[in-house]
N, CA, C and O of each residue as an XYZ file, in Angstrom:
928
protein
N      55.804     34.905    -16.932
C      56.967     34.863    -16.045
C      57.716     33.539    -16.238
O      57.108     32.488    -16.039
N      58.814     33.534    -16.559
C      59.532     32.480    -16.353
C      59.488     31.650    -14.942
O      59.049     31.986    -13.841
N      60.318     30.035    -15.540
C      59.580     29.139    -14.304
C      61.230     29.619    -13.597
O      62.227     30.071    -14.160
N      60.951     29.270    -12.076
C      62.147     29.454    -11.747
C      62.640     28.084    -11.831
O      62.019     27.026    -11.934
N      64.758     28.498    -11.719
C      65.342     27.358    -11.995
C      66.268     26.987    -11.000
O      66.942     27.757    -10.316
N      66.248     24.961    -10.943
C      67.139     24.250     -9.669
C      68.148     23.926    -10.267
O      67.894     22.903    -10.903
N      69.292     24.283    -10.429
C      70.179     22.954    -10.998
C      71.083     22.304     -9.557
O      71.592     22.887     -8.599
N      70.991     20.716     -9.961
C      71.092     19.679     -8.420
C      72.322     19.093     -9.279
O      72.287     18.380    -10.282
N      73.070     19.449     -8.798
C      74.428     18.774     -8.792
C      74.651     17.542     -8.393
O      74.236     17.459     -7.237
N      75.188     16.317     -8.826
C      75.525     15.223     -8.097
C      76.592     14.220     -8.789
O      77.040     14.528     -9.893
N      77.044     12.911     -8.092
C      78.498     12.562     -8.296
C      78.126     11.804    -10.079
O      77.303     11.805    -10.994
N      79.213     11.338     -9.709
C      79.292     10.322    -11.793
C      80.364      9.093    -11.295
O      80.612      8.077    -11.943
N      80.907      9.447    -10.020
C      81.692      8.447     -9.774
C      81.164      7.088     -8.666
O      81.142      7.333     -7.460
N      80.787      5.796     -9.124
C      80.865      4.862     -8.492
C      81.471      3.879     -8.054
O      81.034      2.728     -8.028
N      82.630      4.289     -7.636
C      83.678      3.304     -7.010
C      84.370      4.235     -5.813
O      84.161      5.435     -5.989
N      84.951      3.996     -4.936
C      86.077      4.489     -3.948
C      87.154      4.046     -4.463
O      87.066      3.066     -5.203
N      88.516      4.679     -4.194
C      89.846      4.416     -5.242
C      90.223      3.173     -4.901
O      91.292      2.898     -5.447
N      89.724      2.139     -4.106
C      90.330      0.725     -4.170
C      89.902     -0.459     -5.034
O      90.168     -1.633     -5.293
N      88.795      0.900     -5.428
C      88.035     -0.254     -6.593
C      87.758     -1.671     -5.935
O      88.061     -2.699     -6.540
N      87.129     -1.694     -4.582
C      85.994     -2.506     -4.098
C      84.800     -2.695     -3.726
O      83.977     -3.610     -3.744
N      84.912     -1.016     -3.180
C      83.708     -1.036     -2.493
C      82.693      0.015     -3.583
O      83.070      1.130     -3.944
N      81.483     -0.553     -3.957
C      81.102      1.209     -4.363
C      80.747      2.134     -3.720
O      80.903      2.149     -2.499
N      80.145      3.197     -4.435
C      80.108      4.464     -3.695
C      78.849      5.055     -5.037
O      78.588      4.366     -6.023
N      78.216      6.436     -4.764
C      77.174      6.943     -5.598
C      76.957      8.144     -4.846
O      77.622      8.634     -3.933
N      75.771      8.574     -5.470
C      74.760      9.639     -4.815
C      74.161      8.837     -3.752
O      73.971      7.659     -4.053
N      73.874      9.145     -2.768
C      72.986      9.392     -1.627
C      71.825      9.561     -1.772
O      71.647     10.768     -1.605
N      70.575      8.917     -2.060
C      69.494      8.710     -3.088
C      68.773     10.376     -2.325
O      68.528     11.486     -2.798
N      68.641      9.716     -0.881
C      67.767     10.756     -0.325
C      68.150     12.536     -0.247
O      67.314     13.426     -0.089
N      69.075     12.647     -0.346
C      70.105     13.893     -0.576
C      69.658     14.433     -1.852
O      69.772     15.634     -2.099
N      69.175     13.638     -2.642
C      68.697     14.233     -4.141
C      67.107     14.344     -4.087
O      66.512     15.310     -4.564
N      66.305     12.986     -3.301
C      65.173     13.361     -3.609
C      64.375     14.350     -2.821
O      63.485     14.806     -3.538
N      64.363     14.726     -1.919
C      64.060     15.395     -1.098
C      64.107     16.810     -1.458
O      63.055     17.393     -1.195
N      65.012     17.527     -1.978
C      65.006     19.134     -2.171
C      64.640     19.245     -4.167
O      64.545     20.228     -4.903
N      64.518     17.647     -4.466
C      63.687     17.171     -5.953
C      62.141     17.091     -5.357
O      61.405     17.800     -6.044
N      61.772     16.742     -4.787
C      60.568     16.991     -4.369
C      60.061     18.444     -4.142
O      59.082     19.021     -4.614
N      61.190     18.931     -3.129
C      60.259     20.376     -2.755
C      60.259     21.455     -4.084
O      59.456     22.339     -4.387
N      61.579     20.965     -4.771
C      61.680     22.430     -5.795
C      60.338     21.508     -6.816
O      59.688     22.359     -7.423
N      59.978     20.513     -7.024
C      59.127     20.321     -8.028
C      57.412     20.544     -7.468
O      56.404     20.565     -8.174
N      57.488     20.654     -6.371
C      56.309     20.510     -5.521
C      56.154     22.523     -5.712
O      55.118     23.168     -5.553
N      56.974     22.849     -5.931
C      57.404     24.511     -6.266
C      57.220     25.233     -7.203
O      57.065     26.454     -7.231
N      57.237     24.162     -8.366
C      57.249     24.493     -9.887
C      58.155     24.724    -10.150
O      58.108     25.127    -11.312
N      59.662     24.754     -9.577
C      61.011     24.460    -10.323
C      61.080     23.714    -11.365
O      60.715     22.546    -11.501
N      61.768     24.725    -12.417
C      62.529     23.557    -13.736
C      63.339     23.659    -13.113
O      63.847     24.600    -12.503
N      63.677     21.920    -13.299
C      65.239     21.521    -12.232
C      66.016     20.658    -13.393
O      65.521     19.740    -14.046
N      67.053     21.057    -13.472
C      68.468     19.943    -14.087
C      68.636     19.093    -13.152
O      68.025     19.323    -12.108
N      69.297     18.152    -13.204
C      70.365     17.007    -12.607
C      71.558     17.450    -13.243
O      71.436     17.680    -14.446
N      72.261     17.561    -12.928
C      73.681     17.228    -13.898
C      74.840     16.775    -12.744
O      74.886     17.204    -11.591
N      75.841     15.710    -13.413
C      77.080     15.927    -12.553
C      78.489     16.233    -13.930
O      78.474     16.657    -15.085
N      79.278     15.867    -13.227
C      80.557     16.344    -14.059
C      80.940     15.928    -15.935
O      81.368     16.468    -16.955
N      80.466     14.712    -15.473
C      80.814     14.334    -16.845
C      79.067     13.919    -17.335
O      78.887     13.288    -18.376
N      78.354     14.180    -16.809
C      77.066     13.392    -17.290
C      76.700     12.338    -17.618
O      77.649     11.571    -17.780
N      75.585     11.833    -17.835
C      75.299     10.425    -18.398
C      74.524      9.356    -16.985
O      73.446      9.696    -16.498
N      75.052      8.468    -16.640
C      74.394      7.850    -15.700
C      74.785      8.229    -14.528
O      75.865      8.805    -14.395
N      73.739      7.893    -13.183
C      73.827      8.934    -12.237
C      74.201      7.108    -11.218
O      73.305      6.264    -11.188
N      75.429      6.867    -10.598
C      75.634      6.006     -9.927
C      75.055      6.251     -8.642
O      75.278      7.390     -8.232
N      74.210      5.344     -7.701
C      73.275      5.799     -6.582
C      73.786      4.544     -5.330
O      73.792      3.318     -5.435
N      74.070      5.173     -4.502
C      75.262      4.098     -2.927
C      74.065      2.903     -2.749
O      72.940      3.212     -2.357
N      74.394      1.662     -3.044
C      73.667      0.989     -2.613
C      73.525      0.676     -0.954
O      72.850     -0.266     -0.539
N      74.143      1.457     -0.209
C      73.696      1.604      1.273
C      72.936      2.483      1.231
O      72.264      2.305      2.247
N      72.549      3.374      0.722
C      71.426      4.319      0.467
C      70.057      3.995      0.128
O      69.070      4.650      0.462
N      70.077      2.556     -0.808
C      68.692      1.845     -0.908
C      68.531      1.000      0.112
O      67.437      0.475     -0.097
N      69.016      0.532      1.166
C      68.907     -0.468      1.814
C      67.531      0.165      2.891
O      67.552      1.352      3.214
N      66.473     -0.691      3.339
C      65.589     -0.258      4.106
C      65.382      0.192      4.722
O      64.217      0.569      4.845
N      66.666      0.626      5.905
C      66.709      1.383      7.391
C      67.096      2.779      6.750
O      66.749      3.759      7.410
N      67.692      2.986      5.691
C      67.811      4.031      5.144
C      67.042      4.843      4.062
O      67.156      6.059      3.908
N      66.360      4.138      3.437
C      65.122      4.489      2.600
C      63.971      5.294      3.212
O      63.004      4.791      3.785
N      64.056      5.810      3.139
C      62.885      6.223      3.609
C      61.282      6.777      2.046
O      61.522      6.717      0.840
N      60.329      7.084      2.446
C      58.731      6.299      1.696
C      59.251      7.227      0.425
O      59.327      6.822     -0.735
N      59.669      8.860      0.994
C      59.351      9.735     -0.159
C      60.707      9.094     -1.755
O      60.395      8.926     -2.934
N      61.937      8.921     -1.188
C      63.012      8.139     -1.889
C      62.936      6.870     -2.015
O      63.869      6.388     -2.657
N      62.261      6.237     -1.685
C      61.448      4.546     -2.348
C      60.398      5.143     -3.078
O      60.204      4.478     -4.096
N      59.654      6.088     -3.000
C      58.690      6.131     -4.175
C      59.338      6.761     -5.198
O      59.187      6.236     -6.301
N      59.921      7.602     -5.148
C      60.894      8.140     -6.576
C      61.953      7.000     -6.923
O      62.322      6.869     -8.090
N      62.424      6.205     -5.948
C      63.294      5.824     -6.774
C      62.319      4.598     -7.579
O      62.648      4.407     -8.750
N      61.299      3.861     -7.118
C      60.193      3.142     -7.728
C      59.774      3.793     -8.982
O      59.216      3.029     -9.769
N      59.943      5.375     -9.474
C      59.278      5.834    -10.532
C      60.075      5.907    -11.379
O      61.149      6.504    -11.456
N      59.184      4.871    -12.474
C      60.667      4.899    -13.453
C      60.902      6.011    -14.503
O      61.878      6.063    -15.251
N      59.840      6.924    -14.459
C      60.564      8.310    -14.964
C      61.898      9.198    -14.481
O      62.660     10.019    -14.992
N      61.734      8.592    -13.292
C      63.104      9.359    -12.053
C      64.000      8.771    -12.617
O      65.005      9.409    -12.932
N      63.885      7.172    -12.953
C      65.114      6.391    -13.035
C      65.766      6.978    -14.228
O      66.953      7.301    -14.258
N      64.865      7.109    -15.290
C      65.315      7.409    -16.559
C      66.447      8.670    -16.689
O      67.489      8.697    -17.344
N      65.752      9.850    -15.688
C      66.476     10.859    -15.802
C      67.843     10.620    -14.994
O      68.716     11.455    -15.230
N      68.108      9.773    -14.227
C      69.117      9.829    -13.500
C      70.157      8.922    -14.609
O      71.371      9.115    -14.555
N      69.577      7.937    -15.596
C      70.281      7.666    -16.479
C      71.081      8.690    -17.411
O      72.057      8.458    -18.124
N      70.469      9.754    -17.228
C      70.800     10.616    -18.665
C      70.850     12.065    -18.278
O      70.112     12.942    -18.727
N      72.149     12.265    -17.077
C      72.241     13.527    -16.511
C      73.097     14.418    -17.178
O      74.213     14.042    -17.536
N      72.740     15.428    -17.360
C      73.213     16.598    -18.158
C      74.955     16.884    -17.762
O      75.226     16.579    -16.600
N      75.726     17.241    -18.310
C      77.119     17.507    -18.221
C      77.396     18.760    -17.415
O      76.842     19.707    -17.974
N      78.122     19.182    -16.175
C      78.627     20.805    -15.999
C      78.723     21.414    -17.219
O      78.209     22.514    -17.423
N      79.458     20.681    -18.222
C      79.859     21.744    -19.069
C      78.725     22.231    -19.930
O      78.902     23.207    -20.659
N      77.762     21.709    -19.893
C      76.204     21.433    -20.933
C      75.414     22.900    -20.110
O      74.525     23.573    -20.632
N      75.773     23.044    -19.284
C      74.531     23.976    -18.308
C      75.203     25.375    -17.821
O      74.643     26.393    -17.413
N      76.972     25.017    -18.046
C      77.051     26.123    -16.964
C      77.437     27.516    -17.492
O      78.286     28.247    -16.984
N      76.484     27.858    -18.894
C      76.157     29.057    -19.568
C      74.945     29.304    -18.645
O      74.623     30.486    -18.759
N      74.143     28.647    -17.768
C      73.075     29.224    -17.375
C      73.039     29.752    -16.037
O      73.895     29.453    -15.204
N      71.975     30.611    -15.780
C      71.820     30.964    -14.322
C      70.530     30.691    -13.902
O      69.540     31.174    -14.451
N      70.486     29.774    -12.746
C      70.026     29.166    -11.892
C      69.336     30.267    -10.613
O      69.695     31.424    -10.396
N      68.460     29.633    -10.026
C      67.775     29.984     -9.021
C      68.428     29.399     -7.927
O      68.165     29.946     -6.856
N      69.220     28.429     -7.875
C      69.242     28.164     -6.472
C      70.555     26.615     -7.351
O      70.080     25.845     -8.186
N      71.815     26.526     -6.983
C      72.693     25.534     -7.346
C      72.890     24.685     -6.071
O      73.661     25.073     -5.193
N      72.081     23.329     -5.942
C      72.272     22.318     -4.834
C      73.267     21.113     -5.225
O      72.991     20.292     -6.100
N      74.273     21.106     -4.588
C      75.073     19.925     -4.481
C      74.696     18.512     -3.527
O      74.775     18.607     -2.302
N      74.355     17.428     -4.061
C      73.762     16.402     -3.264
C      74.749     15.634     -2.584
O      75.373     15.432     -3.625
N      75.488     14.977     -1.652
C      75.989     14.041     -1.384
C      76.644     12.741     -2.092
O      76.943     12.586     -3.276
N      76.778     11.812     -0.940
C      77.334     10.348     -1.363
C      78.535     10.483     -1.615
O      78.917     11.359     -2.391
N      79.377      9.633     -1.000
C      80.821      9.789     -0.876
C      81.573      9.726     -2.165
O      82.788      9.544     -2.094
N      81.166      9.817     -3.005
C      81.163      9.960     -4.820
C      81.994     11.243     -4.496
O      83.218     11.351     -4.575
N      81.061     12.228     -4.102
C      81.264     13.401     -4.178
C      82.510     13.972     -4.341
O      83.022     14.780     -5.116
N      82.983     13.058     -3.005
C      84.614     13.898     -2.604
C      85.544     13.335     -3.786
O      86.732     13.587     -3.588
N      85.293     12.671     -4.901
C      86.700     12.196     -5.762
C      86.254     13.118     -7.086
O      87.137     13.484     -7.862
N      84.604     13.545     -7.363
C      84.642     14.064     -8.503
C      83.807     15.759     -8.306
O      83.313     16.383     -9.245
N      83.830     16.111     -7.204
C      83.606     17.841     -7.005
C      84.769     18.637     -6.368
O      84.872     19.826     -6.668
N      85.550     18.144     -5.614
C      86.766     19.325     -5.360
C      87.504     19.663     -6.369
O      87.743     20.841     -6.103
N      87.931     19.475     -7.167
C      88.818     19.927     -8.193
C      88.024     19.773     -9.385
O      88.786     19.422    -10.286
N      86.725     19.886     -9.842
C      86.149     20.346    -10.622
C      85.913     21.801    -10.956
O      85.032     22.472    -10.418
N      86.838     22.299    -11.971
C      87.094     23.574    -12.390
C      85.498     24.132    -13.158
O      85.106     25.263    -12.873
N      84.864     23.462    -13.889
C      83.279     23.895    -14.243
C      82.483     23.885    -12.742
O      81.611     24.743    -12.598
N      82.598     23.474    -12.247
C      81.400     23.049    -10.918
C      82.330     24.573    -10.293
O      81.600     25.561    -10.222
N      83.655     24.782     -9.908
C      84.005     25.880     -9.160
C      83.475     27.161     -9.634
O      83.173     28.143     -8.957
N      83.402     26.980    -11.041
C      83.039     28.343    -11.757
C      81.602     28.632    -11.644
O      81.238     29.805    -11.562
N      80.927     27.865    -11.635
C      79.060     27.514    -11.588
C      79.099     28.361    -10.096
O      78.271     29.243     -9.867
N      79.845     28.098     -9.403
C      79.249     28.057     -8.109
C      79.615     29.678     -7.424
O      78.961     30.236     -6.542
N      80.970     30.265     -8.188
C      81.242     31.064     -7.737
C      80.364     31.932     -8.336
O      79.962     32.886     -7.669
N      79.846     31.729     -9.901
C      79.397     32.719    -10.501
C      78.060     33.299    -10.048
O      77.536     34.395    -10.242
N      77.566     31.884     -9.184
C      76.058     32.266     -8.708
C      76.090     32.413     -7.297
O      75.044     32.605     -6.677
N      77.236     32.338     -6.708
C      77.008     32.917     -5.074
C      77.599     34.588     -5.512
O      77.445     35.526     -4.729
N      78.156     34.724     -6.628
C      78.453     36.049     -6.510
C      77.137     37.087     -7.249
O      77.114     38.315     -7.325
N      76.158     36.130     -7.709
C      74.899     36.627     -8.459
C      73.840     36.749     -7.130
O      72.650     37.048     -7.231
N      74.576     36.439     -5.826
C      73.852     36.444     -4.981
C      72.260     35.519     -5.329
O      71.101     35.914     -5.198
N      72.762     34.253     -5.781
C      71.826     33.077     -6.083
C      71.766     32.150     -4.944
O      72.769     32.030     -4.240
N      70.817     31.556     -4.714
C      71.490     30.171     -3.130
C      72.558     29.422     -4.099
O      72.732     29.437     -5.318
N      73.293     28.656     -2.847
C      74.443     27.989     -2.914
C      74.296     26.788     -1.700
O      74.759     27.015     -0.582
N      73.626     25.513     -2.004
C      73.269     25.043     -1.183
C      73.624     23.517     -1.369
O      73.134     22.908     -2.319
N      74.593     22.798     -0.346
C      75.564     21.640     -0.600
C      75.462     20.714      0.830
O      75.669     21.111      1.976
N      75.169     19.681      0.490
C      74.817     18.981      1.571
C      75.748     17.513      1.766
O      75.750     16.676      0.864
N      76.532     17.308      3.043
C      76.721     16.514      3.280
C      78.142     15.644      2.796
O      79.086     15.958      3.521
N      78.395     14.944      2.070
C      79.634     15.002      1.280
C      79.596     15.780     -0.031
O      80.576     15.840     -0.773
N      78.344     16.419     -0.311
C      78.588     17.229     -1.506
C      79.262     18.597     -0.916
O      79.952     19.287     -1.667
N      79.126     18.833     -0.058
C      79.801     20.278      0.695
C      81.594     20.368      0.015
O      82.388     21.286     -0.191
N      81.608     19.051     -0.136
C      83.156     18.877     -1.172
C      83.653     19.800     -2.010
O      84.703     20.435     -2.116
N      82.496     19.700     -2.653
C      82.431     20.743     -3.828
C      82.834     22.339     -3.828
O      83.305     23.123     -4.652
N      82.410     22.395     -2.509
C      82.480     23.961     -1.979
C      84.319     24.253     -1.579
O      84.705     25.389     -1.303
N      85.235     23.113     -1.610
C      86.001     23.151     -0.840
C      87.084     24.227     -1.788
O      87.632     24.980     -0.983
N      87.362     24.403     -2.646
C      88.128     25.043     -3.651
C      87.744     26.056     -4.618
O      88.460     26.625     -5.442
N      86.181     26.230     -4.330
C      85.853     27.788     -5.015
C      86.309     28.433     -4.141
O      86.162     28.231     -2.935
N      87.124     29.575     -4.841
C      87.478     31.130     -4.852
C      86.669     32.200     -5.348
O      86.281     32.184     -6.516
N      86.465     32.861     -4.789
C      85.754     34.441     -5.104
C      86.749     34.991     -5.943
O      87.955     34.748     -5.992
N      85.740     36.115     -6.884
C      86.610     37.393     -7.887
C      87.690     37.697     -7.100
O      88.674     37.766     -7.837
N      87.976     37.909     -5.982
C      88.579     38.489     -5.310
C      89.773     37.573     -4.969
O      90.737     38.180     -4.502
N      89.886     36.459     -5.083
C      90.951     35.316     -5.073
C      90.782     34.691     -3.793
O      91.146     33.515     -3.783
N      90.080     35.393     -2.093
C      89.435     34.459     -1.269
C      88.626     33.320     -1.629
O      87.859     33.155     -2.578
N      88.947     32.594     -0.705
C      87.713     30.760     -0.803
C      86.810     31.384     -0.288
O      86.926     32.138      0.679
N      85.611     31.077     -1.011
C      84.326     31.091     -0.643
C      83.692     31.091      0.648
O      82.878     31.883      1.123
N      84.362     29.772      1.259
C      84.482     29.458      2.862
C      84.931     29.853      3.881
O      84.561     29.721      5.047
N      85.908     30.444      3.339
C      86.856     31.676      4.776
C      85.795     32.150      5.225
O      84.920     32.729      4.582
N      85.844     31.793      7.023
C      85.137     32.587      7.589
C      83.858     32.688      7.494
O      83.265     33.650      7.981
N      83.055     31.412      6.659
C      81.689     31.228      6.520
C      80.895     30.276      7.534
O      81.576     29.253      7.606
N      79.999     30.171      8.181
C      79.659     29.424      8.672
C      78.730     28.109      8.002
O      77.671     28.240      7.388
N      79.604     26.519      8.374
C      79.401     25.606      7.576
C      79.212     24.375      8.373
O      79.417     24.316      9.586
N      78.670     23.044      7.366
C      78.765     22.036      8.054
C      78.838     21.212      6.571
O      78.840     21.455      5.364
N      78.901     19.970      7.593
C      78.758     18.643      6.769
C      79.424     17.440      6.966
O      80.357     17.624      7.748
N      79.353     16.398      6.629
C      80.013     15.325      7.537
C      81.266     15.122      8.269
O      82.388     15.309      7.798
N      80.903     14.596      9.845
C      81.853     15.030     10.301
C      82.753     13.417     10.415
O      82.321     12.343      9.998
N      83.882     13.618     10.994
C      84.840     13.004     10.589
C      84.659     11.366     11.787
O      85.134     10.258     11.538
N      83.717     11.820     13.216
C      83.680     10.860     13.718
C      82.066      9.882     12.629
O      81.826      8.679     12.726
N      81.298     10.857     11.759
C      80.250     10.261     11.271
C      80.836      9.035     10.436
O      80.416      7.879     10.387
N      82.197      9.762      9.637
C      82.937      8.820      8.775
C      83.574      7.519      9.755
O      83.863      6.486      9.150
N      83.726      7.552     10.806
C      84.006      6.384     11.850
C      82.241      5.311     11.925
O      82.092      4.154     11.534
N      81.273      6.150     12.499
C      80.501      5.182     12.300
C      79.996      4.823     10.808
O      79.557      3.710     10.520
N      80.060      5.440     10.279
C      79.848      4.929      8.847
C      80.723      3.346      8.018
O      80.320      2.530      7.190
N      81.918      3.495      8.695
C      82.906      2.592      8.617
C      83.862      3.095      7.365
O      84.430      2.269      6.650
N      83.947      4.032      7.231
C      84.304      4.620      5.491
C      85.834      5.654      6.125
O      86.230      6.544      5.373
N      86.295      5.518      6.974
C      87.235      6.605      7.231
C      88.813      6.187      6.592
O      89.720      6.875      6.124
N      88.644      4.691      6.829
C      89.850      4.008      5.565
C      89.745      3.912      4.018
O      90.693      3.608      3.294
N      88.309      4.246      3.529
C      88.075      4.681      2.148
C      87.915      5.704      2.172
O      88.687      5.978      1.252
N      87.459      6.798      2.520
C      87.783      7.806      2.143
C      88.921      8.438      1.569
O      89.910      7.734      1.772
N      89.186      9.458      0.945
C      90.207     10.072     -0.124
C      90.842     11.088      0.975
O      92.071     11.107      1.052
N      89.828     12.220      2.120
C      90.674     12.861      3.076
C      89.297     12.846      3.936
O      88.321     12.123      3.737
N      89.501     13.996      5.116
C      88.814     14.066      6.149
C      88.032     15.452      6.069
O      88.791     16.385      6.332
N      86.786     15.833      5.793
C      86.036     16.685      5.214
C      85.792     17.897      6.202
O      85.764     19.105      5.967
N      85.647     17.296      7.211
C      85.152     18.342      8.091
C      86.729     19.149      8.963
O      86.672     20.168      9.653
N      88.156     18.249      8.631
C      89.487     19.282      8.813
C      89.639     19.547      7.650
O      90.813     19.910      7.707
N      89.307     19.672      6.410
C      89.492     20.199      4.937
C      88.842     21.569      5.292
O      89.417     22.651      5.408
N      87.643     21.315      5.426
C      86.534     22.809      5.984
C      87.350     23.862      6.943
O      87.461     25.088      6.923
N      87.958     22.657      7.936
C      88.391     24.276      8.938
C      89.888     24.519      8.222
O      90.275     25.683      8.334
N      90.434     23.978      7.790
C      91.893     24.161      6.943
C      91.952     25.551      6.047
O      92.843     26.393      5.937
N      90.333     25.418      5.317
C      89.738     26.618      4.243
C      89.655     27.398      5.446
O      90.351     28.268      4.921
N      89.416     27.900      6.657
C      89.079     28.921      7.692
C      87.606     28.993      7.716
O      87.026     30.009      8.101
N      87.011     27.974      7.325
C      85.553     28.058      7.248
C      85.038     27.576      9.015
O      85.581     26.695      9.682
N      83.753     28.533      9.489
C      83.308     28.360     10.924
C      82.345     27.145     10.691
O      81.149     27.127     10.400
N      83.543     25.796     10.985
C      82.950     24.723     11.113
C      81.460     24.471     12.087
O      81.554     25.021     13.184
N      80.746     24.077     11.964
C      79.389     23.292     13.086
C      79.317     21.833     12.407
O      79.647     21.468     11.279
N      78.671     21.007     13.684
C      78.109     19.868     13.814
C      76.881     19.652     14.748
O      76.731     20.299     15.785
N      76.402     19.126     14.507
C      75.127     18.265     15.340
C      75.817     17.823     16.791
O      76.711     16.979     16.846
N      75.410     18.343     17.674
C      75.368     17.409     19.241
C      75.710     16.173     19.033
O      76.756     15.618     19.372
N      74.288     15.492     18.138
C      74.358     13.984     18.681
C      74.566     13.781     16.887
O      74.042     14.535     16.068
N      75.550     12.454     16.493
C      76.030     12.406     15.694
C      74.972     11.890     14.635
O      73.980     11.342     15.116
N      75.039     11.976     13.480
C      73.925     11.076     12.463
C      72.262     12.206     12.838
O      71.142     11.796     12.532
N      72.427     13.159     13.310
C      70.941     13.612     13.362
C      71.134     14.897     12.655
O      72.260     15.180     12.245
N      70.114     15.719     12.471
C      69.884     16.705     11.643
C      70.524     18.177     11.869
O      70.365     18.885     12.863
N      71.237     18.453     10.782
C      71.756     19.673     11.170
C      72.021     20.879      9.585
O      72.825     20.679      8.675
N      71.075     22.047      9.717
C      71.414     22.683      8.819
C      72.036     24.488      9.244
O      71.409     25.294      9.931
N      73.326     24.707      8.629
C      73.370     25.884      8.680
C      73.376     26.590      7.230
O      73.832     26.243      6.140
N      72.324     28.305      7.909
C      72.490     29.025      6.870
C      73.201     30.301      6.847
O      72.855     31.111      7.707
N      74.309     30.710      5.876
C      74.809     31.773      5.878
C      74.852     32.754      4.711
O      75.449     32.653      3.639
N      73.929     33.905      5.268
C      73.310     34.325      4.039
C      73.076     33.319      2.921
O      72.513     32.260      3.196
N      73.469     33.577      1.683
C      72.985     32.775      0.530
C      73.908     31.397      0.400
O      74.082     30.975     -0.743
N      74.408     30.796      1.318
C      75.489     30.339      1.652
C      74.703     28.747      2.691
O      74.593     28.822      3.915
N      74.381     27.821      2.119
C      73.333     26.717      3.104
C      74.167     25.247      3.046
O      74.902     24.750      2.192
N      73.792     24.889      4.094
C      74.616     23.229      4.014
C      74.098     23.017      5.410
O      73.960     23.687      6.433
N      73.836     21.595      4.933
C      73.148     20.236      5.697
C      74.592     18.719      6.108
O      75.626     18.247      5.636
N      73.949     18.609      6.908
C      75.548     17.951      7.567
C      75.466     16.492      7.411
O      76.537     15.903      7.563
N      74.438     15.784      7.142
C      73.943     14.177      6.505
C      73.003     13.959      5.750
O      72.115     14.797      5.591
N      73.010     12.861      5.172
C      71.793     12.030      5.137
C      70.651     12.627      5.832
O      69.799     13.318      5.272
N      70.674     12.259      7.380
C      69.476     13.041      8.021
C      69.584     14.412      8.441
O      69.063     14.922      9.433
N      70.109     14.798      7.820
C      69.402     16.228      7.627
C      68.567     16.984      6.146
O      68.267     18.171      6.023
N      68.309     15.722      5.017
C      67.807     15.976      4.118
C      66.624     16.800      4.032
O      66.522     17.866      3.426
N      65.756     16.204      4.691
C      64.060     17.084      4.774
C      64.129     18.109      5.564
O      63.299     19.016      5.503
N      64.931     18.103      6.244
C      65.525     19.496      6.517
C      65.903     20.487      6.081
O      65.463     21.623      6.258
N      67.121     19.984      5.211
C      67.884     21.104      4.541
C      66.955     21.443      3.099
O      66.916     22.534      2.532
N      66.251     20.225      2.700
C      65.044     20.707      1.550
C      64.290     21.901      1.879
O      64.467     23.001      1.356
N      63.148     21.528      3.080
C      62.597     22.757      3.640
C      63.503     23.888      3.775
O      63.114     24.637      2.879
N      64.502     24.474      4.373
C      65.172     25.706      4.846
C      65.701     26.023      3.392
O      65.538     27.232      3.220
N      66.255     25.455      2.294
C      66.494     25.705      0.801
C      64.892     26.592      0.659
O      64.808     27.817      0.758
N      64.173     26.030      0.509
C      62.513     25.920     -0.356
C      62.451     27.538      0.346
O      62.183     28.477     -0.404
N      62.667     27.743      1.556
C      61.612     28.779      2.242
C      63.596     29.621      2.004
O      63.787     30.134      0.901
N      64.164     29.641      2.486
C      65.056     30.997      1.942
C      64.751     31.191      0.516
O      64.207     32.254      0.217
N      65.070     30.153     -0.619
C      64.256     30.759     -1.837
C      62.864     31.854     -1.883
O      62.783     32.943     -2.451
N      61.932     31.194     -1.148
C      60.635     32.029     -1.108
C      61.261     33.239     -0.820
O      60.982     34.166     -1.580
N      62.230     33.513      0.312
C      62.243     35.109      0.275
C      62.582     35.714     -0.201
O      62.238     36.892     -0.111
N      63.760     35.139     -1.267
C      64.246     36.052     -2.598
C      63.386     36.393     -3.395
O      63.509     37.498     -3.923
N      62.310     35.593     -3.711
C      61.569     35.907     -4.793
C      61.211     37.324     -4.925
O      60.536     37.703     -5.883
């Protein structure tokens, strides 16, 4: 039997457009549903748009945010290696996947919305009835696939992901490129958020999953891991 397959999407861009501050992947957004699909026996890709080195938010390594399981991967320097040398959209997206996860980090929003390979990946495998599972500022990504049918993906789906007062405490709402969570309801997508802001929140719709932060990572890993199990 073939192994089943993850491909984890994530940014290539490390800067915000003022070219001061940086920006990356969201370490924990990647390791976490890298853990469960490998803890699974997933063959998993990395890839982002253009490939090659994987830029990672240095507010994301900082200690209050680290947490043991993403300090020990990012400590392993086999992890490091691969995040050096991430596969291209265009390199992968002859294949079909078990499950296509988009990771975070405010990267996201300058190099997944208008990525025409990443739109096509994504439509081709939510319409293969594959998971489709985007977390956080990677939910970006989701913002401009269209279905065969010429509808957005999102019309009328039930969704989340960072919300716009998170981008206030975050301090990022003057770097940011737009406002993610009125982009979402703009698409007609059935926005949700978390009660209390910065805490865990995953919705699933049908094959259709997204996690709304950072902390909702080990979250949205688990509820990925176990809707997979039931396709099998």
């Amino acid at each position: 039997m073939d192994a089943l397959k993850m491909l984890i999407v994530v940014t290539g861009t490390d800067m915000y457009a003022d070219g001061n501050l940086q920006t990356g992947l969201w370490l924990s957004e990647l390791t976490h549903i890298y853990h469960c699909a490998e803890e699974a026996g997933y063959e998993i890709t990395v890839a982002s748009p253009k490939g090659g080195n994987v830029p990672v938010d240095p507010e994301s390594l900082k200690p209050m945010m680290l947490d043991k399981l993403s300090k020990d991967y990012w400590d392993d320097l086999e992890f490091r290696r691969e995040l050096q040398h991430a596969k291209s959209l265009a390199e992968v997206s002859g294949q079909l996947f078990d499950c296509v996860y988009l990771a975070g980090g405010h990267g996201a929003m300058y190099d997944f919305p208008d990525d025409t390979v990443l739109q096509a990946i994504i439509e081709k495998h939510y319409e293969s009835d594959k998971a489709v599972a985007a977390i956080c500022h990677g939910v970006s990504g989701l913002l401009n696939v269209k279905l065969s049918g010429g509808e957005y993906l999102i019309k009328d789906k039930k969704i989340t992901g960072f919300s716009w007062f998170e981008e206030s405490l975050a301090g990022r709402k003057k770097e940011v490129p737009f406002d993610l969570e009125a982009a979402l309801e703009k698409r007609g997508a059935d926005y949700e958020k978390a009660l209390i802001p910065m805490t865990s929140k995953v919705v699933v719709d049908c094959n259709l999953i997204t996690g709304q932060n950072p902390f909702s990572s080990k979250e949205m890993a688990e509820v990925v891991m176990r809707q997979l199990s039931r396709e099998k």
